[in-house]
N, CA, C and O atoms as a GROMACS GRO file, in nm:
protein
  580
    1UNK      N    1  -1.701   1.338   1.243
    1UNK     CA    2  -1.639   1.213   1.282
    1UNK      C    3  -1.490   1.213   1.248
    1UNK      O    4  -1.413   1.149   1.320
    2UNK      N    5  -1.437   1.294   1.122
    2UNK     CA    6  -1.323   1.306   1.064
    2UNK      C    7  -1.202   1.394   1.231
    2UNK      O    8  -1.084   1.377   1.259
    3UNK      N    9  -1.278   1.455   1.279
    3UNK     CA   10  -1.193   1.579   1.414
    3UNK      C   11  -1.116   1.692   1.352
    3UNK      O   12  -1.019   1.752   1.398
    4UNK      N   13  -1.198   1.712   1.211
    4UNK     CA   14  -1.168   1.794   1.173
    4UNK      C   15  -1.000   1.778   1.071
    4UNK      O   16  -0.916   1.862   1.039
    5UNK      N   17  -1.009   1.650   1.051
    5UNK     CA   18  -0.853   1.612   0.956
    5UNK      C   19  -1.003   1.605   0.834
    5UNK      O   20  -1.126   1.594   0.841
    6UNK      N   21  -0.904   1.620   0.737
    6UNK     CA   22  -0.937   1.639   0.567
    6UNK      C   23  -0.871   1.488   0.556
    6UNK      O   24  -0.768   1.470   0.621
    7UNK      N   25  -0.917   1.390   0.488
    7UNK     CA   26  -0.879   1.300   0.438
    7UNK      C   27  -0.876   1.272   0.312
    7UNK      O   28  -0.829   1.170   0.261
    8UNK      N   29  -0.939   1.390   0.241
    8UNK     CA   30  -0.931   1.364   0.076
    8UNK      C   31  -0.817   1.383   0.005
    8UNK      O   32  -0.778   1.499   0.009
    9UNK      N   33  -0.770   1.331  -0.039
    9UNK     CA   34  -0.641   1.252  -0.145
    9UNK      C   35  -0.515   1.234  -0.080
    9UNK      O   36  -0.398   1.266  -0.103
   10UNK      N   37  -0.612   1.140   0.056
   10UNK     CA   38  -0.470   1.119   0.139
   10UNK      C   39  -0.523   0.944   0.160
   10UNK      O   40  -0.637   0.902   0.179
   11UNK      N   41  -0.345   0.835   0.143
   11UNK     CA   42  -0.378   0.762   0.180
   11UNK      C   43  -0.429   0.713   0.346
   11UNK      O   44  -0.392   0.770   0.448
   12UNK      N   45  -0.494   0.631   0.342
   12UNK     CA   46  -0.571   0.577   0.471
   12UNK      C   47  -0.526   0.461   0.545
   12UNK      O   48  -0.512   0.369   0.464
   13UNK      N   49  -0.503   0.432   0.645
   13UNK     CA   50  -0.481   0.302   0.723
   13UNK      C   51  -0.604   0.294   0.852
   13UNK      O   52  -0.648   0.392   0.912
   14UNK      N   53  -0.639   0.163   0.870
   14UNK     CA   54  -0.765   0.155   0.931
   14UNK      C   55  -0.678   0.027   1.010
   14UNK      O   56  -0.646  -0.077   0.952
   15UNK      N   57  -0.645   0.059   1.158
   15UNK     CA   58  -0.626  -0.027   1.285
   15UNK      C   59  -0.732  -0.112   1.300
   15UNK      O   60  -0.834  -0.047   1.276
   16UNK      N   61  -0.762  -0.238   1.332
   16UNK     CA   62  -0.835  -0.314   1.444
   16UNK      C   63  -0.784  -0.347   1.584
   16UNK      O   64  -0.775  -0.470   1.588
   17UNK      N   65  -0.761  -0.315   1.656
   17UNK     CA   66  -0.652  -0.321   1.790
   17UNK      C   67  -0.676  -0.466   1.851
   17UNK      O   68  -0.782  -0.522   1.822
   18UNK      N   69  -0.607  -0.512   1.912
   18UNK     CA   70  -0.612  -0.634   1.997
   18UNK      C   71  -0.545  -0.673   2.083
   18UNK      O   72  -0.431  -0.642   2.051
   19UNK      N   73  -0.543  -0.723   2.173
   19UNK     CA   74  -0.467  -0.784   2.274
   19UNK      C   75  -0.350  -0.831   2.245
   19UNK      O   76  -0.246  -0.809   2.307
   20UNK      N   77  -0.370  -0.916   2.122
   20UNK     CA   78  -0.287  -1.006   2.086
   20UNK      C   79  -0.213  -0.952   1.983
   20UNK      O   80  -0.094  -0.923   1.988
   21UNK      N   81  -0.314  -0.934   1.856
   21UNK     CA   82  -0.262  -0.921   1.690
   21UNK      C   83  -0.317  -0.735   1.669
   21UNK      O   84  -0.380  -0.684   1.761
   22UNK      N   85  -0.300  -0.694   1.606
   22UNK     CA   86  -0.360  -0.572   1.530
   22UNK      C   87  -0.350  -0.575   1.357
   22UNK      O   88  -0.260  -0.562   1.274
   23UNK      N   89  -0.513  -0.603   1.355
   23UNK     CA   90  -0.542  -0.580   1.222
   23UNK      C   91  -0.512  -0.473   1.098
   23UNK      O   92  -0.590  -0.380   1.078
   24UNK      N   93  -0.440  -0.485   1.049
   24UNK     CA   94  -0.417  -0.390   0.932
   24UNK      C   95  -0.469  -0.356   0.755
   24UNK      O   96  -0.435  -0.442   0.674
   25UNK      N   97  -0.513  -0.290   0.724
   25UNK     CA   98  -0.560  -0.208   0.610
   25UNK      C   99  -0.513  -0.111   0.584
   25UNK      O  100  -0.462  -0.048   0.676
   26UNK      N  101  -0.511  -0.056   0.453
   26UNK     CA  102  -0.504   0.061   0.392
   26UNK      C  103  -0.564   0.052   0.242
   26UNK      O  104  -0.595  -0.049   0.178
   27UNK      N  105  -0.574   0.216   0.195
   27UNK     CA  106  -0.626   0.230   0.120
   27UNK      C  107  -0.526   0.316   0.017
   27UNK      O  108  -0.412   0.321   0.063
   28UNK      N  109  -0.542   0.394  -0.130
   28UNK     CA  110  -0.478   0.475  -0.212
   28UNK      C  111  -0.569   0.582  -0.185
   28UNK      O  112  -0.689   0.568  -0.165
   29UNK      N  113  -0.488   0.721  -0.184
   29UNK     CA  114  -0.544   0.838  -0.238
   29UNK      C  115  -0.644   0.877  -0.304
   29UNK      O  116  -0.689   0.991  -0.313
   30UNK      N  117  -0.687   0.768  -0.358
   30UNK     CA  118  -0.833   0.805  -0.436
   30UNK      C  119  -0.929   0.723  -0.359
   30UNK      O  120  -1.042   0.720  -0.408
   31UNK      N  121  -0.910   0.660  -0.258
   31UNK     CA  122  -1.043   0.545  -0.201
   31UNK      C  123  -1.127   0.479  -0.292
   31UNK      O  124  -1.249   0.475  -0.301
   32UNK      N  125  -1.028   0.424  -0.365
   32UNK     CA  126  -1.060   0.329  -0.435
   32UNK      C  127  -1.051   0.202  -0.385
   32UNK      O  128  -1.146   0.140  -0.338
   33UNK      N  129  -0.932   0.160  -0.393
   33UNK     CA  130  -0.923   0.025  -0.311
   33UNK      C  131  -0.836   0.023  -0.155
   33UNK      O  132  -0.736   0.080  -0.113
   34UNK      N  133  -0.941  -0.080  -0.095
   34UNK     CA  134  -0.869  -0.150   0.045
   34UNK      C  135  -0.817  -0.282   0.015
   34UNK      O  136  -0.852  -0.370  -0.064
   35UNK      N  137  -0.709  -0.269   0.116
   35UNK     CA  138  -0.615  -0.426   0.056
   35UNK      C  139  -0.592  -0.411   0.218
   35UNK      O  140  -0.604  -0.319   0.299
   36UNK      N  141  -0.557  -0.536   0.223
   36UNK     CA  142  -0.550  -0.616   0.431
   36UNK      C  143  -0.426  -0.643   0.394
   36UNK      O  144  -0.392  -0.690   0.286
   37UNK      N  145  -0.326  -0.600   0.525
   37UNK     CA  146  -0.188  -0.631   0.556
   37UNK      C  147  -0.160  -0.719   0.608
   37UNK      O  148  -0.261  -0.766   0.660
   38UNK      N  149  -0.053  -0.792   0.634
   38UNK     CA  150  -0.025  -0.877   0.748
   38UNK      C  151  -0.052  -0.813   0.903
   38UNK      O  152  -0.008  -0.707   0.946
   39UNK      N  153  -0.134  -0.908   0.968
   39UNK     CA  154  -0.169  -0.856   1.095
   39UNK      C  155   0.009  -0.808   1.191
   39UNK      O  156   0.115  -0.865   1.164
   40UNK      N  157  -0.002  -0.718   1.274
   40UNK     CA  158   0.103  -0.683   1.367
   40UNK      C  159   0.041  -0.743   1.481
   40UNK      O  160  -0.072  -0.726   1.526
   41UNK      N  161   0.150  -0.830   1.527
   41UNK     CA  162   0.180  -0.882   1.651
   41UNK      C  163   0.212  -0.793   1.746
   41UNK      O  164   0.308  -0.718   1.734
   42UNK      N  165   0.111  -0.794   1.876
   42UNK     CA  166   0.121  -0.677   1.950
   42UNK      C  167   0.203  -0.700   2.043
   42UNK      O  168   0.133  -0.714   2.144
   43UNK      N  169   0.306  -0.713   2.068
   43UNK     CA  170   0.423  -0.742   2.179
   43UNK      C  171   0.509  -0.623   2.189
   43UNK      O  172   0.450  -0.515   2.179
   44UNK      N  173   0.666  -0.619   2.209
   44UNK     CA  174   0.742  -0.571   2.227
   44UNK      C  175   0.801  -0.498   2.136
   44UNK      O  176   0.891  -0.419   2.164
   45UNK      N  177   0.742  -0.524   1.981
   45UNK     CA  178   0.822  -0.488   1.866
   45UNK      C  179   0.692  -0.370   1.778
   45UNK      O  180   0.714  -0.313   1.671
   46UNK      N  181   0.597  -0.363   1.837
   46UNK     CA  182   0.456  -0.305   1.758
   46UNK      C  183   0.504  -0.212   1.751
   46UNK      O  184   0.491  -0.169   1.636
   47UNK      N  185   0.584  -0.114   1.842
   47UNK     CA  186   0.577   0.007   1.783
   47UNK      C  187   0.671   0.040   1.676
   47UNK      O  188   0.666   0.144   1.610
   48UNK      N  189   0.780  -0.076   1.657
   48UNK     CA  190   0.863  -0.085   1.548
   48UNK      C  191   0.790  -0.122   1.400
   48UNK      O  192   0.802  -0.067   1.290
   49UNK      N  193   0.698  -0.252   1.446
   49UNK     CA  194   0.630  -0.271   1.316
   49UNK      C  195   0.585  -0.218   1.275
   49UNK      O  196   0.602  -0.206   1.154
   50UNK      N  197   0.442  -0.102   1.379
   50UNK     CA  198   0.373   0.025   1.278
   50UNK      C  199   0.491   0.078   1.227
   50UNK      O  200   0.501   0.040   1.110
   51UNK      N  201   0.600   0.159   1.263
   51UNK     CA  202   0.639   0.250   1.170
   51UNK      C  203   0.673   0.166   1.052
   51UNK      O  204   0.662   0.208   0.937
   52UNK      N  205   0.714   0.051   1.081
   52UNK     CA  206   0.778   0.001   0.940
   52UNK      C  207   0.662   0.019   0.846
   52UNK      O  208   0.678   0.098   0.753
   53UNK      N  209   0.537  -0.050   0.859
   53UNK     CA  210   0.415  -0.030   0.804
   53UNK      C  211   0.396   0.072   0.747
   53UNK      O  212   0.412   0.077   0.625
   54UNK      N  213   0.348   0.205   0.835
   54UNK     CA  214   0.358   0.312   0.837
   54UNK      C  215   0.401   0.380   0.691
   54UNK      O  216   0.324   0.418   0.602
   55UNK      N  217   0.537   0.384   0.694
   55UNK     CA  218   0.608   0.407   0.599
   55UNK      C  219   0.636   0.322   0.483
   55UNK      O  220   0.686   0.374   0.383
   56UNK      N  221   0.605   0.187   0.488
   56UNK     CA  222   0.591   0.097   0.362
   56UNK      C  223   0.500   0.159   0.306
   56UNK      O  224   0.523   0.181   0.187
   57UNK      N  225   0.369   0.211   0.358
   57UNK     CA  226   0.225   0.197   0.289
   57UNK      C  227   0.204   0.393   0.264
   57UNK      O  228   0.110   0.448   0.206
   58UNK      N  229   0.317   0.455   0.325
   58UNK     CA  230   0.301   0.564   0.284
   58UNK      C  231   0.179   0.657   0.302
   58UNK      O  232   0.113   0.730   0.228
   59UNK      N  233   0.178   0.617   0.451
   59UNK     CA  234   0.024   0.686   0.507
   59UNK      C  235   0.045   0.780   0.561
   59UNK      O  236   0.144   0.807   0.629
   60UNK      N  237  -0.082   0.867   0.530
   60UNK     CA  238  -0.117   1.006   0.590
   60UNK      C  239  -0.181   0.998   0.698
   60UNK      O  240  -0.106   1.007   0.796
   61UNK      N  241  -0.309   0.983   0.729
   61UNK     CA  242  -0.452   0.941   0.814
   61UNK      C  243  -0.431   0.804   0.876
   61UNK      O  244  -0.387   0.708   0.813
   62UNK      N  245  -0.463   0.801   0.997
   62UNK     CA  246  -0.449   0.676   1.037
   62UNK      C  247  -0.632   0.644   1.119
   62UNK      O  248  -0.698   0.733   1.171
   63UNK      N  249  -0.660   0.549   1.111
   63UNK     CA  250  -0.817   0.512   1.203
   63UNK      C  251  -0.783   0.425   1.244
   63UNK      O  252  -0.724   0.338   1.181
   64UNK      N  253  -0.822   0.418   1.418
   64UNK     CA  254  -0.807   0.361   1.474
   64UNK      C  255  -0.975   0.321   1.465
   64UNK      O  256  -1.063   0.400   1.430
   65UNK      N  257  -1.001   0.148   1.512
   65UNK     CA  258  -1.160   0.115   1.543
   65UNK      C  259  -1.165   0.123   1.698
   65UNK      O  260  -1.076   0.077   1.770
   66UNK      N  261  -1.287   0.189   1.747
   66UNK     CA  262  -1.287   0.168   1.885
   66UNK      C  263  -1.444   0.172   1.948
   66UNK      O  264  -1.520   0.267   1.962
   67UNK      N  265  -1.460   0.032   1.979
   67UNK     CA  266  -1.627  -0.057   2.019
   67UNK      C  267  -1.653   0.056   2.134
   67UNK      O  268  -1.604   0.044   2.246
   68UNK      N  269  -1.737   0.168   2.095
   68UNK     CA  270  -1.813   0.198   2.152
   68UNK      C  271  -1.956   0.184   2.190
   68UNK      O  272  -2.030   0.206   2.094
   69UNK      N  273  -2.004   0.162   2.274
   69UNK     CA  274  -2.154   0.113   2.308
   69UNK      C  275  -2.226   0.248   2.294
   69UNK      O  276  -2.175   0.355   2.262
   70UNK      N  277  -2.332   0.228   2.318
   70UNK     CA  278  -2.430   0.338   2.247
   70UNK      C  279  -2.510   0.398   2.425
   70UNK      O  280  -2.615   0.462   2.429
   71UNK      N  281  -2.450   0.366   2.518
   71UNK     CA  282  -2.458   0.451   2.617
   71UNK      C  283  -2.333   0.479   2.664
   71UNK      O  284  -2.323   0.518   2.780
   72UNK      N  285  -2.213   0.463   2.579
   72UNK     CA  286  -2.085   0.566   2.624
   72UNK      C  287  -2.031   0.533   2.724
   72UNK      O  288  -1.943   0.614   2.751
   73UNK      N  289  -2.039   0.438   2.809
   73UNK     CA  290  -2.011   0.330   2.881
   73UNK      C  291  -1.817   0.313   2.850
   73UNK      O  292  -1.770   0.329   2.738
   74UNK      N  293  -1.746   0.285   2.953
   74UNK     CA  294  -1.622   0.281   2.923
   74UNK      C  295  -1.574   0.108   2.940
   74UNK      O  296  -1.637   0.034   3.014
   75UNK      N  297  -1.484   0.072   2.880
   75UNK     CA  298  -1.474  -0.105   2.927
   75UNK      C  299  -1.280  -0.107   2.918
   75UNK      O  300  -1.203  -0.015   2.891
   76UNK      N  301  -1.251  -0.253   2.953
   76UNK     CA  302  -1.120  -0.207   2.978
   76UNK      C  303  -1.059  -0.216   2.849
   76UNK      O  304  -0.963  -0.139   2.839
   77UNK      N  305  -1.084  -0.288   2.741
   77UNK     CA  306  -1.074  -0.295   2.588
   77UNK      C  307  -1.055  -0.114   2.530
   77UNK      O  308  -0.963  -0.072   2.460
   78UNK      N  309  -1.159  -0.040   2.581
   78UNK     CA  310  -1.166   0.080   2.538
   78UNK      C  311  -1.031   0.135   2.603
   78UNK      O  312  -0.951   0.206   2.544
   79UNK      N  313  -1.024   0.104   2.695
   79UNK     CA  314  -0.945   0.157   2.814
   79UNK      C  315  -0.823   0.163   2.695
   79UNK      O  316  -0.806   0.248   2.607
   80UNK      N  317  -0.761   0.066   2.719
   80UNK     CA  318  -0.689  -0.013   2.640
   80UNK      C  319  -0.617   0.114   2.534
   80UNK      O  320  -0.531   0.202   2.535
   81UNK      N  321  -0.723   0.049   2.442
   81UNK     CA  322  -0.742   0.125   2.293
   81UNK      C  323  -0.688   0.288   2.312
   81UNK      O  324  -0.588   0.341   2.265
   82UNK      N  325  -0.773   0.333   2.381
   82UNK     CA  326  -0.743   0.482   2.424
   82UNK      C  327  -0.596   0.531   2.440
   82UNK      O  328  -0.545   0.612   2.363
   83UNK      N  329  -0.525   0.469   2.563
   83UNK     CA  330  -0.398   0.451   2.578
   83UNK      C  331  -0.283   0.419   2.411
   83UNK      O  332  -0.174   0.473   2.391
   84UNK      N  333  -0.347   0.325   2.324
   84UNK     CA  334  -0.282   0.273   2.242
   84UNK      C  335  -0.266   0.406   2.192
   84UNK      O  336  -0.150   0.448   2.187
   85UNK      N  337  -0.368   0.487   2.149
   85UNK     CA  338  -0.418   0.629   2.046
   85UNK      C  339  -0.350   0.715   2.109
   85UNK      O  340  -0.286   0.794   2.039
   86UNK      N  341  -0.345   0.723   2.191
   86UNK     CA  342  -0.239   0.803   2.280
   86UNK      C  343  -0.118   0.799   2.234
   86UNK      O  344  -0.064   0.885   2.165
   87UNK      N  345  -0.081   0.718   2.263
   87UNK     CA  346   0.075   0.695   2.220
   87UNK      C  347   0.100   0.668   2.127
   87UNK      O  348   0.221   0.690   2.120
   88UNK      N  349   0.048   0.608   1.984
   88UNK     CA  350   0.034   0.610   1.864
   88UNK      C  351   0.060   0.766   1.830
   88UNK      O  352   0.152   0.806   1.758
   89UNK      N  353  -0.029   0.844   1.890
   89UNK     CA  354  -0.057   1.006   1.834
   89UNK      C  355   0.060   1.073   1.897
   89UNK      O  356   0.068   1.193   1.868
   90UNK      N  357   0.180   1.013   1.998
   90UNK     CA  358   0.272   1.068   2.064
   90UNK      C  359   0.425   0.997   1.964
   90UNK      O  360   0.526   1.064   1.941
   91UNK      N  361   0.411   0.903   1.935
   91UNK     CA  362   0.519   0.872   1.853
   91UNK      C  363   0.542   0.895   1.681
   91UNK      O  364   0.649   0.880   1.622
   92UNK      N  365   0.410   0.937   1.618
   92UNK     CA  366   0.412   0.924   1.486
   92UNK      C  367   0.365   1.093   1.466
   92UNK      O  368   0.325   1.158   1.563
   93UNK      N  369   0.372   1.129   1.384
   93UNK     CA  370   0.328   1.282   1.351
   93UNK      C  371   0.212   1.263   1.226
   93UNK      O  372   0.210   1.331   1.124
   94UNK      N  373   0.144   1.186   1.249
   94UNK     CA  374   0.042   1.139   1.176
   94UNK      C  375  -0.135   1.135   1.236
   94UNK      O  376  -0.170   1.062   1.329
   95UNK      N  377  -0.227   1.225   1.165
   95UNK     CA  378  -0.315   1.259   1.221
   95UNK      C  379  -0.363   1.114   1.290
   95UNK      O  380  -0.316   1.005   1.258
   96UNK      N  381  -0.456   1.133   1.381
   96UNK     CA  382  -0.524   0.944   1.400
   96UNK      C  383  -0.685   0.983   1.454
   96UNK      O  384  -0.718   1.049   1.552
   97UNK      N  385  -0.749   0.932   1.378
   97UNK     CA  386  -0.857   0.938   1.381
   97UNK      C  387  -0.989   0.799   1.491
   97UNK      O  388  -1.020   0.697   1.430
   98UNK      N  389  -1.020   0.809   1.570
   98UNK     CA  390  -1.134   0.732   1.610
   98UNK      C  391  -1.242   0.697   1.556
   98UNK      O  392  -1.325   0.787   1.572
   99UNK      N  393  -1.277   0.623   1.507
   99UNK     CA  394  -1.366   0.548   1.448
   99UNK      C  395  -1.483   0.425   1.540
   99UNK      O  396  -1.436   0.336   1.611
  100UNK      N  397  -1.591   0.440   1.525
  100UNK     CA  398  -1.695   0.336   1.592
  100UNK      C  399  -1.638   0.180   1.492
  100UNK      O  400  -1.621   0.179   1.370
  101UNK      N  401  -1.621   0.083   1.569
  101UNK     CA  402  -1.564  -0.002   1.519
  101UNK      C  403  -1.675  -0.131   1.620
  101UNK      O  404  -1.630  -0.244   1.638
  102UNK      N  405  -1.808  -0.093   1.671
  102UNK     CA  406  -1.883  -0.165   1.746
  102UNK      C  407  -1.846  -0.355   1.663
  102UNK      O  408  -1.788  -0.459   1.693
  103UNK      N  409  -1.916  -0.303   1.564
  103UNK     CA  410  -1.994  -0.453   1.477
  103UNK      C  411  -1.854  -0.495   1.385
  103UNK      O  412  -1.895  -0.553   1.285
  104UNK      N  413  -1.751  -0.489   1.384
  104UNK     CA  414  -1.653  -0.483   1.272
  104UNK      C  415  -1.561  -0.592   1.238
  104UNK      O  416  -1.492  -0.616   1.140
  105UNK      N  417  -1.590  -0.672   1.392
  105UNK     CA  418  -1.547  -0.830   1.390
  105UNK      C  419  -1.662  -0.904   1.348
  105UNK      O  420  -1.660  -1.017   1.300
  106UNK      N  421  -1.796  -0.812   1.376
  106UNK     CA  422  -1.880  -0.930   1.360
  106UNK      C  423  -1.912  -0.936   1.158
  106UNK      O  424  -1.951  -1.026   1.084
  107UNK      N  425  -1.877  -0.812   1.138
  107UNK     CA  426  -1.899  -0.753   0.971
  107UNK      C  427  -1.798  -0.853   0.932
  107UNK      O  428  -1.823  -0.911   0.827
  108UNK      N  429  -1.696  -0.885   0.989
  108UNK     CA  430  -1.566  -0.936   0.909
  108UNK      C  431  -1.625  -1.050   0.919
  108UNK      O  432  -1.667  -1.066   0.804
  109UNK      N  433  -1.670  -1.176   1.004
  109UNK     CA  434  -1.725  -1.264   0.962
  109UNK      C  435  -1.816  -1.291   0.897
  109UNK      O  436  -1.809  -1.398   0.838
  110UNK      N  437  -1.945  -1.202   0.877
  110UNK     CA  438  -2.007  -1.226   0.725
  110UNK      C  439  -1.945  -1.169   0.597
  110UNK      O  440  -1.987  -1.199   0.486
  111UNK      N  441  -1.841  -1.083   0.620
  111UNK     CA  442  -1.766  -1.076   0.471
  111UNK      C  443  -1.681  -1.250   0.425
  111UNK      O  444  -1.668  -1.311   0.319
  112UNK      N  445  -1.645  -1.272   0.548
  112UNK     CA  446  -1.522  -1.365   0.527
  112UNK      C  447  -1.671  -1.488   0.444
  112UNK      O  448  -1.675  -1.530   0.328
  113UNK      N  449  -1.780  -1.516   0.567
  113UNK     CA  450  -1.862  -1.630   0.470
  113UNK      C  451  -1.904  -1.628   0.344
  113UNK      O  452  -1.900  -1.721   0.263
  114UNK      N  453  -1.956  -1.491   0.327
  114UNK     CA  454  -2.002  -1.446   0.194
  114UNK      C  455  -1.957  -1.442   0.076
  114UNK      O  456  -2.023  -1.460  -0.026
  115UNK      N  457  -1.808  -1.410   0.086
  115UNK     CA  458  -1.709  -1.431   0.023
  115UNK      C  459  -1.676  -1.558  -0.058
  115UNK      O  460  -1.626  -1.572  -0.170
  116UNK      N  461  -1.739  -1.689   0.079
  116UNK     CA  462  -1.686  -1.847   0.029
  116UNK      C  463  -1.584  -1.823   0.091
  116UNK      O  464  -1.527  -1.905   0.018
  117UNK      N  465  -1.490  -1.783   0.168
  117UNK     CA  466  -1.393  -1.838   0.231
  117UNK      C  467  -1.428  -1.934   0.327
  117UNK      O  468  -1.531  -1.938   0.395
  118UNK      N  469  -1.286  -2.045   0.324
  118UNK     CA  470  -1.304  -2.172   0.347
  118UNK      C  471  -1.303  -2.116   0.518
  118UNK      O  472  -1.250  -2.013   0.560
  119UNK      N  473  -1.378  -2.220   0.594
  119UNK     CA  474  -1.355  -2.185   0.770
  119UNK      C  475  -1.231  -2.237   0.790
  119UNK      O  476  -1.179  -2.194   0.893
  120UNK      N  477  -1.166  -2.316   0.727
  120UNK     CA  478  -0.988  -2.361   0.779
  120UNK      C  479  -0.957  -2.166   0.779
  120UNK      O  480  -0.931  -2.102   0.881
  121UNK      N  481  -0.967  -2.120   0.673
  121UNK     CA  482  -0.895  -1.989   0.624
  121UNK      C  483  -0.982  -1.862   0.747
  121UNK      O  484  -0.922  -1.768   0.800
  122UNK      N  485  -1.102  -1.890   0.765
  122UNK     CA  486  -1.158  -1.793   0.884
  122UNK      C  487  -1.114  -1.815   0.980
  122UNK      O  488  -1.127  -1.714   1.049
  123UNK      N  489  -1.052  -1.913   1.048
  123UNK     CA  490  -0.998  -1.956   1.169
  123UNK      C  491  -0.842  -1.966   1.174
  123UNK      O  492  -0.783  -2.025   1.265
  124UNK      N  493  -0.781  -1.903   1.071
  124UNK     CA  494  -0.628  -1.885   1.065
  124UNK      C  495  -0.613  -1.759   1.154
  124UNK      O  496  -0.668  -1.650   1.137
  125UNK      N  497  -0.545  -1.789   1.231
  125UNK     CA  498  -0.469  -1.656   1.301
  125UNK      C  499  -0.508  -1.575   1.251
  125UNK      O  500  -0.563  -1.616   1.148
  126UNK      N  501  -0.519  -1.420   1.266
  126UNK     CA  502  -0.505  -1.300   1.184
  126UNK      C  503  -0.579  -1.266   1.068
  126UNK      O  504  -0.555  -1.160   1.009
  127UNK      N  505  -0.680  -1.357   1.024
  127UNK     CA  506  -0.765  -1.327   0.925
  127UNK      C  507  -0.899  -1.232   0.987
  127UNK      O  508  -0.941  -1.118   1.006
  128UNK      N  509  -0.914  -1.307   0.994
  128UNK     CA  510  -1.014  -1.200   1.102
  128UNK      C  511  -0.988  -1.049   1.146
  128UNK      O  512  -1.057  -0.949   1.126
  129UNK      N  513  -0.891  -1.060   1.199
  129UNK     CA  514  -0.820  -0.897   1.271
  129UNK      C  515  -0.849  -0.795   1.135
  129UNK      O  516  -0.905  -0.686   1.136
  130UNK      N  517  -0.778  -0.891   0.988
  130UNK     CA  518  -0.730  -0.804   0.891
  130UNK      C  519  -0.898  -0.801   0.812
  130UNK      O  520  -0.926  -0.700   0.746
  131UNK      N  521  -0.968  -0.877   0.820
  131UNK     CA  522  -1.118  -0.833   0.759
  131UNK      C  523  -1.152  -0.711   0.800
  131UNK      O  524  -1.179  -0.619   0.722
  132UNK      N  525  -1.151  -0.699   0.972
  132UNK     CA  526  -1.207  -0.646   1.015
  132UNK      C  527  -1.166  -0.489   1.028
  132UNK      O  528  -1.227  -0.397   1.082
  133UNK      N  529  -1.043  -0.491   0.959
  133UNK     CA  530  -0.961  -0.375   0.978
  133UNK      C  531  -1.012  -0.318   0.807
  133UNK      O  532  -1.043  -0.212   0.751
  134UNK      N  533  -0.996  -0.456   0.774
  134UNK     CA  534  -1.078  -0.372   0.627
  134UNK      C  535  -1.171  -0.301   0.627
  134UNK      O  536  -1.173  -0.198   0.560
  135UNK      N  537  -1.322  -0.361   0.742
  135UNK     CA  538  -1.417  -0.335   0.659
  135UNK      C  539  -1.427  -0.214   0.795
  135UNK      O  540  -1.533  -0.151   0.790
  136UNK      N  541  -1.355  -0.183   0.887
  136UNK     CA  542  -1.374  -0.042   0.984
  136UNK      C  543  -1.304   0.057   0.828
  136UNK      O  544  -1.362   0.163   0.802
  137UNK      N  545  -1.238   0.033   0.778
  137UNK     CA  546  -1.171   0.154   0.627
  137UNK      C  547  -1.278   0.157   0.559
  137UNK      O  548  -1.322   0.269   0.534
  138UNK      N  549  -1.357   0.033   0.505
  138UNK     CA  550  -1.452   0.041   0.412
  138UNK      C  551  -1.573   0.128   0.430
  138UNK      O  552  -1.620   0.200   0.342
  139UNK      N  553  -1.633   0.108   0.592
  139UNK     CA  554  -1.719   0.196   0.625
  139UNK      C  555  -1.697   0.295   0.660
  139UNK      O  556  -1.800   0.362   0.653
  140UNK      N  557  -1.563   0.386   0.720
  140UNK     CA  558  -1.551   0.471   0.722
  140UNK      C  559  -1.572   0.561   0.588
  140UNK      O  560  -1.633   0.667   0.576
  141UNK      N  561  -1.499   0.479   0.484
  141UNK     CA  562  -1.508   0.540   0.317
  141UNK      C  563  -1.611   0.560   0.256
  141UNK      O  564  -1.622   0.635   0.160
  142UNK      N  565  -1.735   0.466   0.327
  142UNK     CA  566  -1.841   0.528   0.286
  142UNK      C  567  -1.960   0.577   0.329
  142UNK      O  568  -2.063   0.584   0.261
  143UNK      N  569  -1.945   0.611   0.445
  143UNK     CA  570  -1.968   0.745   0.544
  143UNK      C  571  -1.918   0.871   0.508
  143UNK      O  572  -1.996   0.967   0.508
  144UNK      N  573  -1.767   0.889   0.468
  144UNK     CA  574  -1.731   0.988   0.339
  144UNK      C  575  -1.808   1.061   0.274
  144UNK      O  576  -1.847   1.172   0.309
  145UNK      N  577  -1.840   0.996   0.158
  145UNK     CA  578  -1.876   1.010   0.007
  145UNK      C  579  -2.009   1.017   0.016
  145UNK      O  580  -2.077   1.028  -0.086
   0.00000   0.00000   0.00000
């Protein structure tokens, strides 16, 4: 699932892609902890913001999430996504990895309830994106180990 990148004692960033926002995560060198970024606004400036990101957070590995169905089926979301990885993998010199990211909005809303977060705070802009970007890092990390 890795494509053959080594990810051990390299930091991690885990994409949620979107139309709108793109969810952000990363992790430390030891996969210890995930911490959620401010979501990137996907407009005109994204490819400025990843690098800024990018290089704030001092990443090696990048995962992208991407909702694949389980008959391999293509949709325009994927479509999408694909294109993004593309050109992500054409502007940055940074491995990027694909990741099944099917259930990962729906994971982020039982983290967000479970948690006790208030629904004012689940229904803020960008919370969501950034759960969900967490918990595509979290499960990747422990698929890992």
């Amino acid at each position: 699932m890795t494509s053959g990148v080594s990810v051990h004692g390299k930091r991690l960033m885990a994409l949620d892609f979107g139309k709108a926002r793109i969810g952000v995560a990363v992790c430390d060198e030891l996969h210890i902890v995930v911490s959620t970024r401010p979501v990137i606004v996907n407009d005109a400036s994204v490819w400025d913001q990843l690098q800024r990101r990018i290089q704030a957070d001092r990443v090696d590995v990048i995962l992208v999430g991407v909702p694949r169905h389980h008959d391999d089926r293509s949709t325009e979301i994927i479509e999408t996504i694909e294109r993004f990885i593309q050109e992500l993998r054409q502007r940055t010199n940074i491995p990027v990895i694909e990741v099944d990211e099917a259930f990962s909005t729906q994971n982020a809303l039982t983290v967000m309830r479970s948690s006790g977060m208030s629904r004012k705070k689940r229904h803020t802009k960008g919370t969501k994106d950034q759960v969900a970007a967490a918990v595509i890092l979290q499960e990747f990390l422990h698929e890992q180990h």
